[in-house]
Legacy VTK file of the C-alpha trace (Angstrom):
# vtk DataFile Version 3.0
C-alpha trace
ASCII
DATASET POLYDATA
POINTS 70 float
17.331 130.964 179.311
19.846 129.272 176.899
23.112 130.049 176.617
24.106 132.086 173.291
26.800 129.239 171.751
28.927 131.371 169.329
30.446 128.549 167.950
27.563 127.326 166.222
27.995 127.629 162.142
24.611 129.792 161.651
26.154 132.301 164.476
29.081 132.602 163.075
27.633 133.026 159.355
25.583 135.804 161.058
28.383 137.471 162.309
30.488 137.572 159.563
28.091 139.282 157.562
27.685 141.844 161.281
31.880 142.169 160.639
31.430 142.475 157.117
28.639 145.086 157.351
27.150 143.180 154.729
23.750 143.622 153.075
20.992 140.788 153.684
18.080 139.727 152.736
15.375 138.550 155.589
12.679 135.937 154.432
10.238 136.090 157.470
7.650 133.722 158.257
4.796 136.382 157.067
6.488 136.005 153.983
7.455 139.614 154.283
11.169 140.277 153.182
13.364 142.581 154.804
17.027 144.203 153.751
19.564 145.841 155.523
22.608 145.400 157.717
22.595 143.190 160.832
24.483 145.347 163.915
23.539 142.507 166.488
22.482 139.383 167.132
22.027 137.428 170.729
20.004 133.695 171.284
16.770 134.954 170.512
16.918 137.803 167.860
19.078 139.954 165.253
18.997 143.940 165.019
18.780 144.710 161.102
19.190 148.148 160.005
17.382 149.348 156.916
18.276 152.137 154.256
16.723 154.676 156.034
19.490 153.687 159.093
15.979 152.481 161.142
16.715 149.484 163.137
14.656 146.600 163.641
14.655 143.638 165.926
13.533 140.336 164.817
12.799 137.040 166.462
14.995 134.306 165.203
11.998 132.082 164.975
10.480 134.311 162.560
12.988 133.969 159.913
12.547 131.292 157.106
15.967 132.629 155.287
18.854 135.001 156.128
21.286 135.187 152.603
23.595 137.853 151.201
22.361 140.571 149.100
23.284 139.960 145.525
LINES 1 71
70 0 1 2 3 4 5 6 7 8 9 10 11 12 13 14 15 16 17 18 19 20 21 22 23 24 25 26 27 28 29 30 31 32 33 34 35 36 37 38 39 40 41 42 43 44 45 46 47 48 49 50 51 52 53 54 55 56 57 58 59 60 61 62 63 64 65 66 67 68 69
């Protein structure tokens, strides 16, 4: 296993929006899109949480794009 390096700039974009409870947008590889509110993240995947407070754990590898809700 790898170790989680928080100092990287796409962690620490990630948890700013976690701090922020900020709305995202989730581009997945299916080209499915998800939206919601991260609540975790570790080396492998993020916890979003949608609008009906369901959370949902995704593989970082799956994602093509994480941006800010506009």
């Amino acid at each position: 296993m790898t170790e989680f390096d928080t100092g990287l700039p796409h962690v620490k974009q990630i948890q700013k929006y976690i701090v922020d409870k900020q709305e995202v947008e989730f581009k997945l590889a299916t080209d499915d899109l998800l939206v919601g509110k991260i609540i975790w993240q570790d080396h492998s995947c993020i916890c979003l949480v949608d609008h009906y407070d369901q959370p949902m754990i995704v593989w970082r590898h799956a994602l093509v794009y994480v941006k800010p809700k506009a």
